[in-house]
C-alpha angles and dihedrals in degrees: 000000000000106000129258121258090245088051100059093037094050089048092046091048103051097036106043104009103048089037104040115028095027094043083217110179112249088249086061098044081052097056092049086047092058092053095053084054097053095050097049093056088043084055093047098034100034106022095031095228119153111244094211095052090037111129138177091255090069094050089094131160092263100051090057088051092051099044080048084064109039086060094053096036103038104018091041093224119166124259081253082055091048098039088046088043087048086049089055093053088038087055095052086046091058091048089051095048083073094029104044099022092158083073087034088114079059107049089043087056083053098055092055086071104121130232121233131252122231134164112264101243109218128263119251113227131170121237118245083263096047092042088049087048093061092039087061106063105062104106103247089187087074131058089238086049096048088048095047091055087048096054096042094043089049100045080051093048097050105036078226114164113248099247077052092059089042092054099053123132130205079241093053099069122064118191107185114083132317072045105202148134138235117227130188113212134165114342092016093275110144127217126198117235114201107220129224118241098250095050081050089062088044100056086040086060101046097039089060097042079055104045093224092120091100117115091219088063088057094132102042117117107272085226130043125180120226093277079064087241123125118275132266133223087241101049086050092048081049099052094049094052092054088056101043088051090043084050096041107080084056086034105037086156093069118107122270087243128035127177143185086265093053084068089057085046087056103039086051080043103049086035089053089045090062099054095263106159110242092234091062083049093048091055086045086056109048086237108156086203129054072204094080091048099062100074082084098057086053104054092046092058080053102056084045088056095045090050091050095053090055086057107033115116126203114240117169107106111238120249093055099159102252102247097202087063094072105093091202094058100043085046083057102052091052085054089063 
């Protein structure tokens, strides 16, 4: 059977132009990979449209409405899901307005679905006592224990994301001065990360116990589990659960979840404590809008707010005449 136009557009879309001319990291094409699934077995289960006739034409407004409503409906996916899952279509939309211009009037109608709004939650951070509480449980007695305080300390330190810290590599950290480390984040755009002095011991350290400080095993992960492959999000989000429940009988402040991203919350919030600007944050962070790192900013005004109402007094004294009560005044700011 020849193959549908879809099908060649779609496979050409998430193997060489998502790859090739966007430069998108593999986490994201796989994200967009996972959509596209999700919408062709809506398409076959839901709609009742065969896979292997489905064409472009088909791929109408309606259908990505309805596909919209069916995640959040039937999946139960968050209004975040549903909005990620509407960017990916939107994406392959963009790339058929030059590729399939004859429909161009369709995929433009497409991209004028709208996302939809939802309130930011806000981000869960730990306070420098309760950060200092979970950094103090790995063993350092023992050489896991010694890695897994390296690799907390350093995706506190800095503020890296955790497929960054995943993604490490022996040549991406440079100990002599200026000491710092190279991080990959989204889109594959890389950010330099200056290092304290005492995360500096720390790597050198590691790096020796675990003779990866050879020039020849540059490219090596920086961190490897004890299978001696390169972590997972999960076995990081593991590991940290094991020590903030180990923390928390000394720490019983600390959130009920905390996650690899709650270390990069707590290193914008600390930074933002001490009188850091955002848009130096923002640069620390890897952020493309000042816009996202605001939300500190926010949060923090908020928690000032919060600490001055639990002190505020108040102090006019009660009785004041009520001025809205004379007639001749009131009758002389309407005349204004």
């Amino acid at each position: 059977m020849k193959p549908t136009d879809l099908a060649v557009q779609l496979h050409a879309f998430l193997t060489r132009y998502l790859a090739m001319q966007r430069n998108l990291s593999p986490h994201t094409i796989k994200s967009y990979r996972d959509t596209f699934t999700l919408l062709l077995r809506y398409c076959r289960d839901t709609a009742g449209l065969a896979i292997e006739r489905l064409t472009l034409a088909q791929v109408q407004p309606t259908l990505i409405t309805a596909f919209l409503a069916d995640l959040e409906e039937h999946r139960q996916c968050r209004v975040t899901t549903r909005n990620q899952r509407l960017a990916a279509v939107h994406a392959f939309a963009r790339y058929l307005q030059i590729e399939d211009p004859v429909h161009i009037t369709q995929w433009q109608h497409i991209l004028a679905i709208p996302f939809k709004r939802h309130e930011r939650t806000i981000p869960t951070y730990l306070t420098p006592d309760e950060m200092a509480a979970v950094l103090a449980q790995p063993n350092g007695a023992t050489p896991y224990g010694r890695r897994d305080l390296v690799m907390l300390s350093l995706l506190y330190d800095t503020g890296a994301r955790v497929q960054e810290l995943i993604d490490l590599q022996v040549q991406d950290v440079r100990l002599e001065s200026p000491a710092q480390i190279r991080l990959t984040g989204k889109g594959r755009k890389t950010r330099i990360v200056p290092l304290m002095p005492s995360m500096v011991s720390q790597l050198a350290t590691y790096l020796q116990e675990h003779h990866t400080a050879h020039a020849v095993q540059g490219e090596m992960p920086l961190f490897l589990n004890t299978r001696r492959q390169r972590y997972t999000r999960s076995g990081i989000t593991v590991m940290i659960r094991k020590y903030v429940e180990a923390a928390r009988g000394q720490c019983p402040t600390l959130p009920e979840k905390v996650t690899p991203h709650t270390f990069r919350h707590s290193k914008a919030m600390h930074m933002l404590q001490a009188g850091i600007p955002l848009i130096i944050i923002r640069d620390f962070l890897g952020h493309v809008d000042i816009k996202t790192s605001e939300i500190y900013a926010r949060v923090d005004l908020d928690m000032k707010r919060q600490a001055l109402e639990k002190v505020h007094h108040t102090v006019t004294p009660p009785g004041l005449p009520a001025w809205e009560d004379d007639a001749a005044l009131m009758e002389w700011l309407r005349s204004l």
